[in-house]
N, C-alpha and C positions, 0 to 999 in steps of 0.2 A: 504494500500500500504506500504509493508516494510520500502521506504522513508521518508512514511509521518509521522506526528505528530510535525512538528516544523515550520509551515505557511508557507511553500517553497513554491516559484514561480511558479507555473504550466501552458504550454504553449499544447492546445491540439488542432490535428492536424488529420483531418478525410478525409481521402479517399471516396467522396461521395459516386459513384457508386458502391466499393465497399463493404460498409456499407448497401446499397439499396437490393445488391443481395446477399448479405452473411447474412444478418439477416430480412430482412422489407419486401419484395418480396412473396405478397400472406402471408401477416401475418396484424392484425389490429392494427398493430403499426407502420404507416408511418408517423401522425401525432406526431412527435419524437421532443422532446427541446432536442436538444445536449447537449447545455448546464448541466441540468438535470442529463441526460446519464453519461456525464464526470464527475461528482461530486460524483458518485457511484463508480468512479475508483481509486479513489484518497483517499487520509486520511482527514475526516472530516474537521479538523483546516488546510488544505492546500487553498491556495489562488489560483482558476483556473483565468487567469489575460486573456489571450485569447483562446479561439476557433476559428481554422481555418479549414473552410470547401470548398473542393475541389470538384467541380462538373460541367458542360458543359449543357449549354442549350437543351432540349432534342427536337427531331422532332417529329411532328403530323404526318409524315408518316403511320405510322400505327397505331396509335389511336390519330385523331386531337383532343381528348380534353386533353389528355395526356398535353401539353406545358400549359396551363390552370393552371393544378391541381401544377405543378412546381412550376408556377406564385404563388399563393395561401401560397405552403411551403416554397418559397422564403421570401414572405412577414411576413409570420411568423419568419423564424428566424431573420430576419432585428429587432425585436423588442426587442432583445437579446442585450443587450451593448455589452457584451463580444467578441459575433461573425461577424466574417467575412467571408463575403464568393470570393470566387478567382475562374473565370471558365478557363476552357479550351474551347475545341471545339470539333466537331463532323465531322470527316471525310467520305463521302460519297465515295462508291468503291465497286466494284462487284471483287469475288475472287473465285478461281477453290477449292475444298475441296472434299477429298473423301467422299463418305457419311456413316453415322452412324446409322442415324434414319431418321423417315419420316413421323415429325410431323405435325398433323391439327389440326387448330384453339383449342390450349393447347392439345390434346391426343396424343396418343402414339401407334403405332402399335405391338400389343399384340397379335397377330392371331397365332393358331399352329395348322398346320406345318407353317412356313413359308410363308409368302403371296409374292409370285412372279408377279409382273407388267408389264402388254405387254404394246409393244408401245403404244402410245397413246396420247391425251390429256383427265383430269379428272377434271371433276367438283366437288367440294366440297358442301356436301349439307347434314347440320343435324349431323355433326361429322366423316360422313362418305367419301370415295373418290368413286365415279361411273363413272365409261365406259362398258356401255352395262350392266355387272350383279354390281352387289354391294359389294366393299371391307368393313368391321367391322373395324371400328379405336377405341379400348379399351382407356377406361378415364386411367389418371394416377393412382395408387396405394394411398391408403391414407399414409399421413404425418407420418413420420416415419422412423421405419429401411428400414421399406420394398421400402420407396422412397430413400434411400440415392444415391446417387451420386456416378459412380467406374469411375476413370480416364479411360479412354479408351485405349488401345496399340497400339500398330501402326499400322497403318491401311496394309492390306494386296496387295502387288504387280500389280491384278488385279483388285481393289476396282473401283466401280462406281461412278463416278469424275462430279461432280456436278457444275453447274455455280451459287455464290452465291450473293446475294445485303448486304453491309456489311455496319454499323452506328458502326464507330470507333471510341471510345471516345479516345482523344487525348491531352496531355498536365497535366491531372490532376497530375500522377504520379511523372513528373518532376517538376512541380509546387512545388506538395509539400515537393518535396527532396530540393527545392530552398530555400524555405521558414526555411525549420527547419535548416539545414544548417546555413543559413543566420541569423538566430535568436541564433540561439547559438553559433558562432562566435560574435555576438554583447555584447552576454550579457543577451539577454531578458530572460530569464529564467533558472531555475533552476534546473529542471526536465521537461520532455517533455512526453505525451501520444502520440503514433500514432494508430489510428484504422482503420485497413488493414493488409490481409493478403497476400500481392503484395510480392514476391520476389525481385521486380525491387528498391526497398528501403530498400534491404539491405547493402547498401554500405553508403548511407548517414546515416543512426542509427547507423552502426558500428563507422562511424567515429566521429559523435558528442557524445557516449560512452565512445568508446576508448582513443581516441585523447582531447578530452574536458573534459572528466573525468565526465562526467553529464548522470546523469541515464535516461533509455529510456523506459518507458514501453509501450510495441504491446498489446493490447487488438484486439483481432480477433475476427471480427465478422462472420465467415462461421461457419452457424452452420451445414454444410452439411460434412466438410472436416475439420481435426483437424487442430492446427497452422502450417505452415511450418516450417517443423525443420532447414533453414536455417533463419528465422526471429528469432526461437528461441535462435541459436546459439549467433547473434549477438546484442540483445536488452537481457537492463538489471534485466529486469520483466517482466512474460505475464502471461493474463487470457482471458479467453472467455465472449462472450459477452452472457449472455443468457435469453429469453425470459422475466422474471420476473424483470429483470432491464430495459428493454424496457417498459415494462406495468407500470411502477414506474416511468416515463420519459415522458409521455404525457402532452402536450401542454393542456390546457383547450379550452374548446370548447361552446361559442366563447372565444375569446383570449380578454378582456379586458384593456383598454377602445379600445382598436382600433377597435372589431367587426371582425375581421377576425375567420372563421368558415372552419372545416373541410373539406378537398374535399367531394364530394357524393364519396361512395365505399370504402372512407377508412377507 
C-alpha cells in the first residue's frame, strides 16, 4: 500500500453482503478470516487495530439452513480480537419490476428462438418449467467471460411487469458510513480500508479524504464488474480483491481451540 511502511493505524471496514456477492458467492472461499484478507491490503509493518464488519441477519426463507451456516461464520469471526461485527436488518416487501429473465432453481432460459409463455400456471420439475408440453431451462454458462454480468438498459415501455417478494438488506451501508465517519473525526485511525463497491459511500470517503486529510483505500470486491469510477474518483487508493488473496485468507478448519468447523458446502 503506497501509505504503508511506517506502523500506521489501520481501521478496516467491510460491506458484508457486498463482499459475499462480489467475491465469495458460489466460490470455496466463504470460510474467509477478514482479518487475514485485510492484512494483504495493507503494508506489512502497518498495524490493522480494527475490523468492522457490516452484515444483517439472513432469512431461512429460502434455504432454512442458510441462518445456521451465518451462525457458524459469525462464531468464527467472534474469535478474531480485532473484529467487530455491527448488523443491520432485512426488510421484507413485495415490488412491481419489469422483467429480464426467468430464472429456475439457479438456470437461465437459453432457448432459440425465443421461448414464449401462454397463460398458465407451471410446475417446476428437474430444471425445467411444464404446462402441458415441456419448456428447456439451459444451466448457466461456465465461470468466466462468457458468464460476466452487462448492466441491463432500460427496460422497454411495454415490458412485462412482474409482482416480486423482495429481502432488502437495510442499514449496512449507512452503518458503515457512520462508523468511519465517526472514527475519523475521533481520531481512531490513520488510514482506513473500505471493501465495497457501493456508490452510496461515496460521500462519506470523500469526506474523511478530503476534509480529514487521511487516506482511504476501496479495495473492490466484484469480481464481475470493475470498480466504480465514482468510488475511484473519491478514495485515495484502490485495488481489486482477487481470488488468490481469498485462498490465502482461510480460516483453519476446525478453528482451534474452540472447535468451530466449516459449514457442509462451503
Amino acid at each position: 500500500m503506497p501509505y504503508g511502511g511506517f506502523g500506521i493505524r489501520t481501521h478496516v471496514y467491510i460491506d458484508g453482503f457486498n463482499l459475499y456477492y462480489g467475491s465469495l458467492k458460489r466460490t470455496p472461499y466463504k470460510w474467509l478470516n477478514i482479518v487475514e484478507l485485510a492484512r494483504q491490503l495493507v503494508d506489512p509493518t502497518d498495524t490493522i487495530e480494527r475490523v468492522k464488519y457490516f452484515t444483517a441477519r439472513i432469512s431461512g426463507a429460502a434455504d432454512p439452513t442458510a441462518p445456521a451456516r451465518q451462525q457458524q461464520y459469525l462464531a468464527a469471526l467472534r474469535t478474531l480480537p480485532e473484529v467487530e461485527v455491527i448488523f443491520g436488518r432485512f426488510l421484507a416487501k413485495t415490488v412491481w419490476r419489469p422483467l429480464v429473465n426467468l430464472p429456475v432453481a439457479d438456470a437461465s432460459i437459453t432457448s432459440q428462438p425465443p421461448v414464449i409463455f401462454p397463460a398458465g400456471n407451471y410446475a417446476v420439475t428437474g430444471g425445467s418449467l411444464a404446462n402441458d408440453a415441456t419448456l428447456t431451462v439451459g444451466r448457466y454458462p461456465p465461470r468466466g467471460a462468457a458468464r460476466r454480468r452487462k448492466k441491463p438498459g432500460r427496460p422497454l415501455a411495454d415490458s412485462l411487469i412482474v409482482e416480486c417478494h423482495s429481502m432488502e438488506e437495510k442499514g449496512s451501508d449507512v452503518n458503515l458510513a457512520a462508523h468511519l465517519l465517526n472514527d475519523a473525526w475521533k481520531g481512531e485511525f490513520e488510514a482506513a480500508v473500505v471493501i465495497s463497491n457501493d456508490t452510496d459511500l461515496c460521500a462519506p470517503i470523500e469526506m474523511v479524504a478530503s476534509e480529514r486529510g487521511l487516506p482511504v483505500y476501496v479495495a473492490c470486491p466484484d469480481r464481475q464488474f470493475q470498480m466504480s469510477p465514482q468510488l475511484v474518483a473519491v478514495s485515495t487508493y484502490q485495488r481489486h480483491i482477487r481470488p488468490g488473496m481469498l485462498a490465502a485468507a482461510q480460516f483453519a478448519d476446525p478453528i482451534l481451540p474452540n472447535g468451530l468447523i466449516k459449514p457442509a458446502g462451503w
